[in-house]
C-alpha positions as CSV (number, residue, x, y, z in Angstrom):
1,X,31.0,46.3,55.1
2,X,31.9,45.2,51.6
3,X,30.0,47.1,48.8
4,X,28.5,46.0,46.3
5,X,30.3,46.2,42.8
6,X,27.8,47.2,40.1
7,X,29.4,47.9,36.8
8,X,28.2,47.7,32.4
9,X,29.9,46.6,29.8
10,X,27.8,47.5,26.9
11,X,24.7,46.3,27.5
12,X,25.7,43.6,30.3
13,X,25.0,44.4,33.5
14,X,27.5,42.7,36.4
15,X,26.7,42.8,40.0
16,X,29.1,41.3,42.8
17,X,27.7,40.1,46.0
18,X,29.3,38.5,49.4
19,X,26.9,35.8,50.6
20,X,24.1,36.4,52.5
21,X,23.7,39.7,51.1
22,X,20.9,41.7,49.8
23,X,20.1,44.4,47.1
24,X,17.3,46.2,46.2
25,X,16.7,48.2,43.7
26,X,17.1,52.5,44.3
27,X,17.3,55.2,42.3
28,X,20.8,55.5,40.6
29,X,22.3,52.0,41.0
30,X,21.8,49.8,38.3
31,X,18.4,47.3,39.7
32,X,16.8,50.2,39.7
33,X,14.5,49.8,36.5
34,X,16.5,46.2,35.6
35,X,14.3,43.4,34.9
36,X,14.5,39.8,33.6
37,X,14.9,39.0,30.1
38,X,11.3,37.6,29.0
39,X,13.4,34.2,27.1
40,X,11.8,31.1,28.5
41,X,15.5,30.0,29.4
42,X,16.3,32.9,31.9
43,X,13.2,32.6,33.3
44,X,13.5,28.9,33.8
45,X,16.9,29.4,35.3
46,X,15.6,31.5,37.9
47,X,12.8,29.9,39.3
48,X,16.0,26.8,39.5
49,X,17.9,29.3,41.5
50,X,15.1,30.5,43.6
51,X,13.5,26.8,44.2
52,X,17.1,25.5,45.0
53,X,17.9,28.8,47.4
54,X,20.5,29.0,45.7
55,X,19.7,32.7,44.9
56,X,16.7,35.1,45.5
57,X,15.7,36.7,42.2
58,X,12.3,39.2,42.7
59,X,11.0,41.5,39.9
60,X,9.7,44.9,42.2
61,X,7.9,47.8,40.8
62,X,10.6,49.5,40.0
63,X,13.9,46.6,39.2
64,X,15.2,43.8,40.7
65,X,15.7,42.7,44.6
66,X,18.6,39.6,44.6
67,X,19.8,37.9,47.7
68,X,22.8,35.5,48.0
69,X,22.9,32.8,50.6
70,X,25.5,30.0,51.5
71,X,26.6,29.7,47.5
72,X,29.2,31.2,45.8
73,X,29.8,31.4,42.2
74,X,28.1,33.0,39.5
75,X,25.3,33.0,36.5
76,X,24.3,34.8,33.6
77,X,20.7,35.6,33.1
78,X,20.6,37.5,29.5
79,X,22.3,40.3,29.7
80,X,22.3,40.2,33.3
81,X,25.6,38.8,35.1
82,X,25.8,38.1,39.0
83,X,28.6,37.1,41.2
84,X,29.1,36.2,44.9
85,X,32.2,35.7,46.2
86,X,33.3,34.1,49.3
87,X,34.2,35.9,52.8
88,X,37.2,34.1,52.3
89,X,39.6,34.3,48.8
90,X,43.0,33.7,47.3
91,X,45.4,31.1,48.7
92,X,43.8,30.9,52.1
93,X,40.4,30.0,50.1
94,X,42.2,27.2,48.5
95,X,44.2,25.8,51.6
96,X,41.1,25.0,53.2
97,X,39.7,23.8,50.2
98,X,43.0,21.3,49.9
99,X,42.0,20.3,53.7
100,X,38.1,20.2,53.6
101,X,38.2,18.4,50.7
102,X,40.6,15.9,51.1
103,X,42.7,17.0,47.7
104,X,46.2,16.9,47.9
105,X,49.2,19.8,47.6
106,X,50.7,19.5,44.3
107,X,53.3,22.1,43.5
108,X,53.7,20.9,40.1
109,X,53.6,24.6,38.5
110,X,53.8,28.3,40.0
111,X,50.3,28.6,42.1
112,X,51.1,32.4,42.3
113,X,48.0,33.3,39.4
114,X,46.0,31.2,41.5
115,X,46.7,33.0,45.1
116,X,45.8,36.4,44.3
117,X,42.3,38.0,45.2
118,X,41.5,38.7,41.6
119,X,41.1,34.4,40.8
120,X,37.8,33.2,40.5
121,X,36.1,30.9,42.9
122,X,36.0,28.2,40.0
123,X,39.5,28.6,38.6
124,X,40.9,27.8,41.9
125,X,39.0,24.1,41.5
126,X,39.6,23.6,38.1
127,X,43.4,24.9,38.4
128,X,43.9,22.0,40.9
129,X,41.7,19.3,38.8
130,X,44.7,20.3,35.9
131,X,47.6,19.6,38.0
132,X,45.3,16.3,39.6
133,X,45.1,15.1,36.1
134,X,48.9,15.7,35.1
135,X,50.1,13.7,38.4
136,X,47.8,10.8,37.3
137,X,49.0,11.0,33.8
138,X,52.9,11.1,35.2
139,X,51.7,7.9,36.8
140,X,50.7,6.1,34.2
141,X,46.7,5.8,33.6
142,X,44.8,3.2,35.2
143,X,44.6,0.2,33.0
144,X,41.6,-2.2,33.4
145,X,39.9,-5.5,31.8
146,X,37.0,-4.6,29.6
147,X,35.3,-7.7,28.0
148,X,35.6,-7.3,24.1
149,X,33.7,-9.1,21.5
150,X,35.2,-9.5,18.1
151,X,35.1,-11.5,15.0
152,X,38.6,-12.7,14.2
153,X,40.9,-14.4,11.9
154,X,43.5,-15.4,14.4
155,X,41.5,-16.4,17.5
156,X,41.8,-14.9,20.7
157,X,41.1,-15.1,24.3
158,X,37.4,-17.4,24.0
159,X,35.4,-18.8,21.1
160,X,31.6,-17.4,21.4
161,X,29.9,-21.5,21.0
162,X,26.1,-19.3,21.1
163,X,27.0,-16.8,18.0
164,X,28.7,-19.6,15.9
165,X,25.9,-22.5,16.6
166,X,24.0,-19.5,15.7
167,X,25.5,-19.3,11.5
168,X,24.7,-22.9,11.1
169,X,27.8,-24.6,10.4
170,X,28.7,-21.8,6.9
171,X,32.4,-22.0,6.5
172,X,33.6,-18.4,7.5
173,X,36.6,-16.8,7.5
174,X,36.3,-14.9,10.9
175,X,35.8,-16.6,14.3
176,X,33.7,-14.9,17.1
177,X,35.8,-14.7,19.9
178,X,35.5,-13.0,23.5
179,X,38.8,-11.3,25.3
180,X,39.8,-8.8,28.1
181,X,42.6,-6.6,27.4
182,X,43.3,-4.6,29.8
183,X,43.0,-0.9,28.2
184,X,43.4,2.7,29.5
185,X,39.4,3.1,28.0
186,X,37.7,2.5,31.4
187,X,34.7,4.8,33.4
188,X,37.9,6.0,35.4
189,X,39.8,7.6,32.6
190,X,36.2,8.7,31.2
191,X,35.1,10.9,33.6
192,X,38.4,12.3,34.1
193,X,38.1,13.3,30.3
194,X,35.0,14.7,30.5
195,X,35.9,16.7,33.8
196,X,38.7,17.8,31.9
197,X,36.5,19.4,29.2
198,X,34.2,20.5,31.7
199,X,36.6,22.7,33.4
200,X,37.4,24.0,30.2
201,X,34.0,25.2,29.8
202,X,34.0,26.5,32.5
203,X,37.2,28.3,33.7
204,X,37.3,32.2,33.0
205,X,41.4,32.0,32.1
206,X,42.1,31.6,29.0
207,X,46.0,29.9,29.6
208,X,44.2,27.5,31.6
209,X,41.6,26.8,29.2
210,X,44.4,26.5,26.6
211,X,46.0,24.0,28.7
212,X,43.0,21.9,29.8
213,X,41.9,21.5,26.5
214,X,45.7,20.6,25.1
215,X,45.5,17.4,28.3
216,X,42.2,16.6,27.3
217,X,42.7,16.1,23.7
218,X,46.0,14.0,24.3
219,X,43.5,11.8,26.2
220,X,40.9,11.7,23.7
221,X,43.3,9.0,21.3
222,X,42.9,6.5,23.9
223,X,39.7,7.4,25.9
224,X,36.3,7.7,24.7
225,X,33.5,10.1,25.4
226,X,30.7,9.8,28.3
227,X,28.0,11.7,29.2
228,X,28.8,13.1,33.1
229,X,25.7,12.6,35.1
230,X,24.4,10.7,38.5
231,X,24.5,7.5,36.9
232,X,28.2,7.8,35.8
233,X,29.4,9.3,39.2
234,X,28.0,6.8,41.3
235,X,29.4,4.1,39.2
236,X,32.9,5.7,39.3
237,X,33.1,5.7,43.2
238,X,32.3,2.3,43.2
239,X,34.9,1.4,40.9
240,X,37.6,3.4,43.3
241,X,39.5,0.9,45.5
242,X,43.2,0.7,46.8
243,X,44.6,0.2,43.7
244,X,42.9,3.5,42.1
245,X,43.2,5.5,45.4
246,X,45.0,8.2,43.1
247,X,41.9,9.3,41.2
248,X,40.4,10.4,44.2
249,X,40.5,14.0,44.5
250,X,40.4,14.3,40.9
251,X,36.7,12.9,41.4
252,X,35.9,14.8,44.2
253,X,36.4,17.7,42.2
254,X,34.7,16.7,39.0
255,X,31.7,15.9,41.1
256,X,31.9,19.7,42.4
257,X,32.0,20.8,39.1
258,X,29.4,18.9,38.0
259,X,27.1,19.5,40.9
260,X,28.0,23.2,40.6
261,X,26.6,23.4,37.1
262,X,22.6,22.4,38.3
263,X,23.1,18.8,38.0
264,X,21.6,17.0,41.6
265,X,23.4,13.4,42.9
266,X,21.0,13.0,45.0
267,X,18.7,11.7,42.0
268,X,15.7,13.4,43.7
269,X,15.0,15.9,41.4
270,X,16.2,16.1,37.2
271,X,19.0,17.4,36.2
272,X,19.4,21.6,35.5
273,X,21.7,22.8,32.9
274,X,23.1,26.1,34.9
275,X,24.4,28.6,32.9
276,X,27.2,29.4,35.6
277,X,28.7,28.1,38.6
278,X,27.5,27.7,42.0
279,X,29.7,26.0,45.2
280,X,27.8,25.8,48.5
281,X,30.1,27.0,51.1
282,X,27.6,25.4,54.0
283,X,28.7,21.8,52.5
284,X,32.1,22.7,52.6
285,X,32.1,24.6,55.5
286,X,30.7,21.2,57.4
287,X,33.2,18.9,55.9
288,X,35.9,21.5,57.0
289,X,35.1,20.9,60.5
290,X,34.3,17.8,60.5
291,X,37.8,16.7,59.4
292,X,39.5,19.3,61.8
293,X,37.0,18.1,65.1
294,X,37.8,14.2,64.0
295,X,41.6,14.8,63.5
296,X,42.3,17.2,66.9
297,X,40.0,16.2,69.7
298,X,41.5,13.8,71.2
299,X,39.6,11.7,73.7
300,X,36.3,12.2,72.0
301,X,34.5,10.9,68.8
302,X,33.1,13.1,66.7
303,X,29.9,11.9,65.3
304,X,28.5,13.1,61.9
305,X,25.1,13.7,61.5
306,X,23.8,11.3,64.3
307,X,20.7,10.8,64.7
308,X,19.3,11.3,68.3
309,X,16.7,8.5,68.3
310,X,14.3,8.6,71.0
311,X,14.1,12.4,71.5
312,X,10.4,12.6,69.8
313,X,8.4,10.3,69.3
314,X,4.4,10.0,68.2
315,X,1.8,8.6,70.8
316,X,1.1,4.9,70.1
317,X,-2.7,5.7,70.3
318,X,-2.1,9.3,68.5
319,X,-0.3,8.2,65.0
320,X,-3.1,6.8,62.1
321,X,-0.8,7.6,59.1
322,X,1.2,5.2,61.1
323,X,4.7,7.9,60.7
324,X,7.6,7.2,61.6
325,X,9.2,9.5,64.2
326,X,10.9,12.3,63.5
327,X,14.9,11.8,64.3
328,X,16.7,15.5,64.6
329,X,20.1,15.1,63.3
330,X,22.7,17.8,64.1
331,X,25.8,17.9,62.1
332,X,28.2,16.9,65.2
333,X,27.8,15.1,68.2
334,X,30.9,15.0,70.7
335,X,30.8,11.7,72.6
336,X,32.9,10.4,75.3
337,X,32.2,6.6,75.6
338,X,28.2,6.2,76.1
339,X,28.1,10.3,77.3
340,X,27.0,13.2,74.9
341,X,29.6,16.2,75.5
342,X,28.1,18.4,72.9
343,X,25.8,19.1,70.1
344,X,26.8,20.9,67.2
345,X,25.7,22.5,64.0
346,X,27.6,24.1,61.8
347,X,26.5,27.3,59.4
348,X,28.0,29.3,56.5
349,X,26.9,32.5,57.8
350,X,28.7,35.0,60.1
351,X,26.6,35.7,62.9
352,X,28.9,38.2,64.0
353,X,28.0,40.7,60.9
354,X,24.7,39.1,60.1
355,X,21.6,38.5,62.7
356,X,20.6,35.0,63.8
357,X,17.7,33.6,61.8
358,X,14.8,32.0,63.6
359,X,14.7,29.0,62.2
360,X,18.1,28.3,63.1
361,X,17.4,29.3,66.6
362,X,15.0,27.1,67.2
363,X,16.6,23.9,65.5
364,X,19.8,24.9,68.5
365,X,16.6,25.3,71.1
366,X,15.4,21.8,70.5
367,X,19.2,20.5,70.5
368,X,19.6,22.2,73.6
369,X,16.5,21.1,75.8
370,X,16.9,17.7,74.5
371,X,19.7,17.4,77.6
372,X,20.1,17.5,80.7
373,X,19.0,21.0,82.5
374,X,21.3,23.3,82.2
375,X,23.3,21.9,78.9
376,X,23.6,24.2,75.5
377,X,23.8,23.6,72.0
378,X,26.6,25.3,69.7
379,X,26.4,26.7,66.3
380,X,29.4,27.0,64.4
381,X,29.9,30.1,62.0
382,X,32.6,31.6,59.6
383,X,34.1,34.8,60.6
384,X,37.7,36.6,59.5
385,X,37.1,39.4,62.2
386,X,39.4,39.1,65.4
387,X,37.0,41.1,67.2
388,X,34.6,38.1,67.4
389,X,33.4,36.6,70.4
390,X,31.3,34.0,71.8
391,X,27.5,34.7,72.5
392,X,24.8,33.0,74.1
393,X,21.2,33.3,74.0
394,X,19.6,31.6,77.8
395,X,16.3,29.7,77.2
396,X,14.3,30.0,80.2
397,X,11.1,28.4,81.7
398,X,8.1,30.7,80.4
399,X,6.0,30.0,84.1
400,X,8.5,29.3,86.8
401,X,11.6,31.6,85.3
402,X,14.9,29.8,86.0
403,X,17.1,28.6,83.3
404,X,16.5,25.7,80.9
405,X,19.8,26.0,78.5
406,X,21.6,27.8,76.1
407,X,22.3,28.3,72.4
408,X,25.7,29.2,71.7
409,X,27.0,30.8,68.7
410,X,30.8,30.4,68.4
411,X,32.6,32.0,65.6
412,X,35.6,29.9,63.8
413,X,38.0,32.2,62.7
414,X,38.8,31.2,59.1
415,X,42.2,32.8,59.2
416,X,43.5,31.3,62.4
417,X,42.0,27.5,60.7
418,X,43.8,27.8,57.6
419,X,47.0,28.8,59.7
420,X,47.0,26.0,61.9
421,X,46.1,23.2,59.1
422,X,49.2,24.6,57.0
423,X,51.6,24.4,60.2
424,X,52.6,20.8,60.3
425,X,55.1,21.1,62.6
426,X,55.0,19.2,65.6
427,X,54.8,22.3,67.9
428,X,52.1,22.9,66.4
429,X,49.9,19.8,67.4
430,X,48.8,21.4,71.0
431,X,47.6,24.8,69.3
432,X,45.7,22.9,67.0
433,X,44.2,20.4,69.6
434,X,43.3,23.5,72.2
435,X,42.3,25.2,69.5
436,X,39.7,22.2,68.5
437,X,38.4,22.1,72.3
438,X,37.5,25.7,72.0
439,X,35.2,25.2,69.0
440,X,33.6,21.9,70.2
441,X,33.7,21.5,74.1
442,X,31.2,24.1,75.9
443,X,32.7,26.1,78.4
């Protein structure tokens, strides 16, 4: 098992985690008799990180205990700098970021500093948003109508009748007039900006940074400044049609960024200004497999997040807050026609290293007996050992024994993915199908 890292520089104090790892504090290593700056800031940062389970952050007795979970990335907390890094790095990491995510292979420069175990989780995203924003630029920026009001002496585009009824008939030597050129100064071009100077906030490489900043500031002569928020990103989406189609992944990753700094777009809680970087693999992890299930199982539909109506429901007689009933929804159902083949959920954990929790358990349980007799329920997890095999817990009738169902917890080998979703050659197509079938299709 991967150890942790604990090392001081000064009077900074780094620790390196893998996800779903735990430390506590013992004599010798350097929690033991570490505690949390008492600024207002740190503190309010961690209870962020602890609410958000993003990390666990507990003052003992005698230091700090710190968990990770599904994120990777990192934060600063005073003098206090923590890091977890995915099970998964280098190239690999960022081929299945390409696929998960939708982004596109761009081998515009050299991606040999950005293959090599030593990159950081974030320079890997922001390395790809720079060579996102150069395509677009070697494109040609989007160009759209903006409506412009201006007072002119050579009219243009509309007189405005309201604003010159409203000077009363004065002799002037200006016009109000109303026009839509069509200018590279559009939401578009504006959150690319600021993504641009995001990164550069935020990546750790100092060439990069040099670059980013160079692109943005080229940009800046004929873009103006936004603020990057919920607001902004769900506007920009809107605006992305067939026409703009080449913005996309540049968005996509933005939005990471964005999200990855404490800032919600689920607008159900405010905004957090992070001080770090934090990508939740589980997300990622789920849209990973949903594009691979979709694009190799042929014959079935994968469903995403479906709802199985009907399964609970409360007693017409028995419901005076009038609730609605609850509606499980698993990440994948498998459907053939009108027939349920399978019910999946997927989660950033390895099972095969780390235990089953409970909660998960039971969420597969309720999956499972929700079928016929007999049927099972699968949960997906990341592994990179070959070793790893299928297991499967029976749930069985507490009074008249006999089996009920089963939860099954089926390891996706992260290696053999990114191998099969970088082979595009047509011999290829049946390994990545059967390989599909195995993950999604009990057996």
């Amino acid at each position: 098992m991967t150890q942790t890292i604990l090392s001081r520089v000064e009077d900074d104090v780094t620790i390196e985690l893998q996800e779903w790892q735990t430390r506590t504090p013992e004599p010798g290593n350097a929690l033991f008799g570490q505690y949390l700056d008492v600024d207002p800031m740190v503190r309010k940062t961690v209870q962020y990180l602890n609410s958000s389970r993003i990390l666990s952050i507990n003052e003992l007795r005698d230091g700090l205990a710190i968990s990770s979970s599904s994120f990777v990335g990192k934060v600063a907390l005073g003098k206090l700098h923590i890091s977890v890094t995915p099970k998964i790095q280098g190239f690999r990491l960022l081929n299945l970021l390409r696929y998960g995510l939708q982004l596109r292979d761009l081998k515009i420069f050299p991606q040999s500093d950005y293959s090599s175990e030593q990159s950081s989780f974030q320079d890997l995203l922001i390395h790809q948003l720079y060579i996102e924003a150069i395509e677009l630029l070697s494109r040609g920026l989007s160009r759209q109508y903006l409506r412009v009001e201006e007072e002119m002496s050579s009219p243009r585009g509309k007189l405005n009748l309201q604003r010159l009824a409203r000077y009363g008939g004065v002799e002037r030597s200006e016009l109000p007039c109303t026009y839509h050129p069509r200018l590279e100064d559009c939401l578009l071009n504006q959150v690319l900006l600021e993504g641009l100077y995001l990164g550069s906030a935020i990546t750790e490489d100092l060439s990069l940074r040099s670059r980013l900043r160079f692109l943005a500031s080229s940009l800046q002569d004929r873009v103006s400044r936004i603020r990057l928020d919920y607001d902004s990103i769900t506007r920009v989406h809107r605006e992305l049609n067939r026409l703009t189609t080449a913005y996309r992944p540049a968005i996509t990753l933005i939005e990471l960024l964005v999200e990855a700094r404490g800032v919600s777009f689920d607008n159900s809680r405010a905004d957090a200004s992070l001080p770090g970087f934090f990508f939740d693999m589980n997300r990622f992890f789920q849209r990973l497999l949903s594009r691979f299930l979709g694009e190799n199982l042929r014959g079935y539909v994968v469903r995403d997040e479906y709802r199985l109506k009907g399964m609970m429901g409360y007693l017409p007689d028995h419901n005076p807050l009038r609730r609605r009933a609850p509606e499980p929804r698993p990440d994948y159902v498998i459907t053939n026609g009108a027939d349920i083949i399978s019910i999946l959920d997927a989660k950033y954990r390895d099972l095969w290293d780390k235990p089953l929790p409970t909660d998960m358990l039971y969420q597969l349980a309720i999956y499972a007996l929700s079928q016929e007799k007999g049927r099972s329920a699968i949960i997906l997890y990341p592994c990179v050992t070959e070793e790893a095999r299928e297991a499967r817990i029976e749930l069985r009738d507490p009074l008249y024994g006999g089996s009920r169902g089963y939860v099954v917890l089926r390891p996706v080998n992260l290696i053999k993915l990114e191998e099969l979703i970088t082979d595009h050659a047509p011999a290829n197509r049946k390994e990545r199908e059967k390989f599909a079938r195995s993950l999604a299709i009990p057996q």
